[in-house]
N, C-alpha and C positions, 0 to 999 in steps of 0.2 A: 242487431249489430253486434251485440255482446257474443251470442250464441257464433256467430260468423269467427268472430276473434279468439272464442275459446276452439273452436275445431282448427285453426292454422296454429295455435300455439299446440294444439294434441299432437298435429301433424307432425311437428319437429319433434317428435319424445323421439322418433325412432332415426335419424337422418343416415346411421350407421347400417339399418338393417336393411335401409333402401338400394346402400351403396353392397350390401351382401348377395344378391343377384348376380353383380357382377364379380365381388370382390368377395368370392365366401369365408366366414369366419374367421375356420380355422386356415388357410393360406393367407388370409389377413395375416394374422398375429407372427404367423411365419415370418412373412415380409418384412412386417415391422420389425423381429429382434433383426434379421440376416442383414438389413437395411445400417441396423447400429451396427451390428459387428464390424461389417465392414469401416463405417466410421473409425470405430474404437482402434483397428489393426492399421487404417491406414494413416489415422492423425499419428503425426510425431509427438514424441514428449515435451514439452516446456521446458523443463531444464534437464541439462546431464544431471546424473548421479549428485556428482560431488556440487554441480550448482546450486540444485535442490533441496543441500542440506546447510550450504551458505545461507542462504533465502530463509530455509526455517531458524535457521541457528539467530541469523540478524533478528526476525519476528517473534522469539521466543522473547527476545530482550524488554518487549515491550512486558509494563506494565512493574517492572524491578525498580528497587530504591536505588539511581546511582551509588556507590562508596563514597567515602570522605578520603580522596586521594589526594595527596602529599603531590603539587601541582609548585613548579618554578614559571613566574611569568616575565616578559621579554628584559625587565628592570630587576631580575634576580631578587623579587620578592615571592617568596613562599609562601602559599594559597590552598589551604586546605581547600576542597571541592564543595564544603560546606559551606565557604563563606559568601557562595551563590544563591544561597538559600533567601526564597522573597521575590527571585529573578526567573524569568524564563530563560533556559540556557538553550542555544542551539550548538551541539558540538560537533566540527567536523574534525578528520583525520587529516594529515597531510606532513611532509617534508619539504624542507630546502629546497634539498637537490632534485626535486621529484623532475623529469623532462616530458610527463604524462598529463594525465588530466586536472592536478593538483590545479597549476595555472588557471583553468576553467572555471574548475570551484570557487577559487578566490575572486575569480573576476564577478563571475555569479554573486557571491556574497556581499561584495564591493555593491554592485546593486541594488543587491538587495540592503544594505546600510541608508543607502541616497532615499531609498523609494518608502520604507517603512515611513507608514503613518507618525509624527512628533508627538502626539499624546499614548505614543506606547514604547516612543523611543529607550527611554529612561529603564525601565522596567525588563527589558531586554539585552540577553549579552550574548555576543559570535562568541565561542570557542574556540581556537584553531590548535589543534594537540599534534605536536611530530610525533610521530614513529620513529624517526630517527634518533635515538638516546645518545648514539654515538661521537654525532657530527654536529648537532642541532643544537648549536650553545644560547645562552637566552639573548644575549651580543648579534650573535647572529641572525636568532629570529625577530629581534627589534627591529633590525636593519630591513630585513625580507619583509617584514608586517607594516612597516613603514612606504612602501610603494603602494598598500591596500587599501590605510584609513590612516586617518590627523589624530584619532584620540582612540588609545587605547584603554580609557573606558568604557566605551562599549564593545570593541572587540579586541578579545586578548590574546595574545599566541604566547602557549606554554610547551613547556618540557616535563619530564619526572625521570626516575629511573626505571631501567629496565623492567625490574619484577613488579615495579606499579604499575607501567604500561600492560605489561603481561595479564595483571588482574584486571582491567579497566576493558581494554579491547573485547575481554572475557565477557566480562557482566553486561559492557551493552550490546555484547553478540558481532562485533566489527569483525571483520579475517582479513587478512594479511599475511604475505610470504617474501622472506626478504630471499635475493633469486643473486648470487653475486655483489654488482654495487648497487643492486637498484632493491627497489618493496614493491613487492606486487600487491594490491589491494583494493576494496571495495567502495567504491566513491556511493558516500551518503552521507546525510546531514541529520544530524540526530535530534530530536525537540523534547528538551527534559522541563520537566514543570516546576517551578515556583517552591515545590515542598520536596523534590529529589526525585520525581520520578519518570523513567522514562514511556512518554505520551507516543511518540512516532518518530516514522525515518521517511525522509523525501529521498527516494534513490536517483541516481545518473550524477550530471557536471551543472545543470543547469534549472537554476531553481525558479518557478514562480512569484514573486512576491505577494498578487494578492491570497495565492492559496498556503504562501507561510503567514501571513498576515492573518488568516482567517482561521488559522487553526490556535496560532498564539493569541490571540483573541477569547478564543474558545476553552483553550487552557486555563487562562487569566479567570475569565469568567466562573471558570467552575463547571462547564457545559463538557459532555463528554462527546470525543472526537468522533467515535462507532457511530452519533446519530442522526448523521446526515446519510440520505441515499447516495450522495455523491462520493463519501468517503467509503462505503460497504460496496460502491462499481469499485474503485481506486482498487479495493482490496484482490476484489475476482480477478480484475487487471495483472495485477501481482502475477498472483499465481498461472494466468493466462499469459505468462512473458516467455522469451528468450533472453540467454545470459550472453552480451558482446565480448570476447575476450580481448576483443582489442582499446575499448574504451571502459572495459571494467563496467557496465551499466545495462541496466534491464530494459529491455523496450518491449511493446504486447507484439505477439505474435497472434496477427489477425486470423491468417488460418486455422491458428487451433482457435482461436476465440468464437471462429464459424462453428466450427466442426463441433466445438462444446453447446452452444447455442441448440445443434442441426440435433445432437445427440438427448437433448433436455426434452423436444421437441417429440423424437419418437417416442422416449419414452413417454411422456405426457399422453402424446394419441394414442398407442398401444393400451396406458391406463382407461382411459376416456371410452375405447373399443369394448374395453372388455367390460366394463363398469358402466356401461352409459344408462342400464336400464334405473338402477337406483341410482343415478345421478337423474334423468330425466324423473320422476315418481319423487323427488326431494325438491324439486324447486320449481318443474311446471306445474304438478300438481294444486301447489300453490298458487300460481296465479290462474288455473283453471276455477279454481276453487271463485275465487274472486269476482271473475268475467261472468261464471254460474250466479254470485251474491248480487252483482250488479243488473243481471238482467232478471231475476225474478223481483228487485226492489223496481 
């Protein structure tokens, strides 16, 4: 029985050079790059140019000390960025006047206020920073912050000046272009840890609660965010998006996410073709070895 076992697993060392009859070698290997090429030339890019370097510029951010920014909150008390420290901050961007996705955001956070788990309530603060320096008096975002949330302990809506906004937007990588009367900008929520630093961004207008939940959590903990497989897809996702210019927000672009999958894949076979004889001699070997030990005991 043994001897029967070791001759079918001998039989698959070669299962490439069975299919070389038909499929010889070297027009193999042809096929296989000419196969990606095409792939390669016909998937489209992920993001334009200038998206692409939004995207990296925002993920650079990760892993930086927030600043100790000179922060005015909606009671015109002034808030060094420090005096967070201890808290998970999640900090979003937004304006007044915005007539875009701002709404969204806020209604999303509103939610997400209601839905967080109470024993983490406390330890937790919304940010809501204007971009507006201009217009955006703390009077006024009292007023605006007040159709969102009853206590502005746990979420606060600030202002600063200009060239602090200027540094701020910088360090956690945010963009923004004010265009006339309006700001064109990048809708995401930023998740700063406890000690000042910035851990992640949930991109688009509408947030999950349990996967902010589980990541503040995660922060708190002390457990680092890279080591879930779900947050290293999240990642590929990323960079497998399109950039919406109409809602400011990334969504995956499944065709390239194919196409990238399709492209992994030849090359992988192409490796496997070329290589199969010491990959078979590495690991059948071995179990021939065994099926051999087993039927002479």
């Amino acid at each position: 029985m043994a001897s029967k076992l070791a001759k079918t697993v001998l039989s698959l060392r070669r299962p490439f050079r069975a299919c070389g009859a038909f499929f010889i070698p070297v027009p193999g290997i042809v096929l296989f790059v000419l196969l990606a090429a095409v792939f390669f030339v016909w998937a489209k890019p992920a993001l334009a140019e200038d998206d692409q370097t939004m995207l990296k510029k925002s993920e650079l951010a990760i892993g930086r000390t927030v600043g100790n920014y000179r922060l005015v909150d909606q009671d015109w008390k002034v808030i060094p960025f420090n005096t967070f420290r201890g808290r998970v901050v999640l900090v979003s961007f937004m304006y007044v006047d915005c007539h875009g996705p701002c709404f969204l955001i806020n209604d999303s956070l509103e939610n997400l206020q209601s839905a967080i788990s109470e024993d983490i309530a406390d330890s937790l603060l919304t940010l809501s920073v204007t971009i507006d320096t201009e217009n955006d008096s703390p009077g006024k975002l009292k007023e605006y912050g007040a159709d969102y949330t009853e206590s502005f302990e746990r979420w606060k809506f600030v202002s600063t000046d200009a060239e602090t906004l200027k540094r701020m937007v910088s360090d956690l990588g945010f963009t923004m272009e004010k265009k006339d009367d309006l700001i064109d900008h990048m809708n995401r929520l930023t998740l700063v840890s406890p000690d000042g630093v910035v851990m992640r961004h949930f991109y688009g207008t509408d947030y999950e609660p349990k996967e902010v939940e589980d990541a503040v959590r995660a922060v708190m903990d002390g457990r680092p965010l890279s080591a879930r497989l779900s947050d290293t897809f999240n990642q590929f996702l990323i960079y497998c998006s399109a950039y919406d210019s109409r809602t400011k927000t990334f969504h995956v672009d499944y065709f390239l996410l194919a196409t990238a999958i399709v492209q992994y894949l030849l090359v992988m076979g192409t490796l496997i073709y070329l290589f199969w004889d010491k990959i078979s001699n590495l690991f059948f070997n071995k179990i021939i070895s065994r099926f051999r030990k087993n039927a002479k005991g």
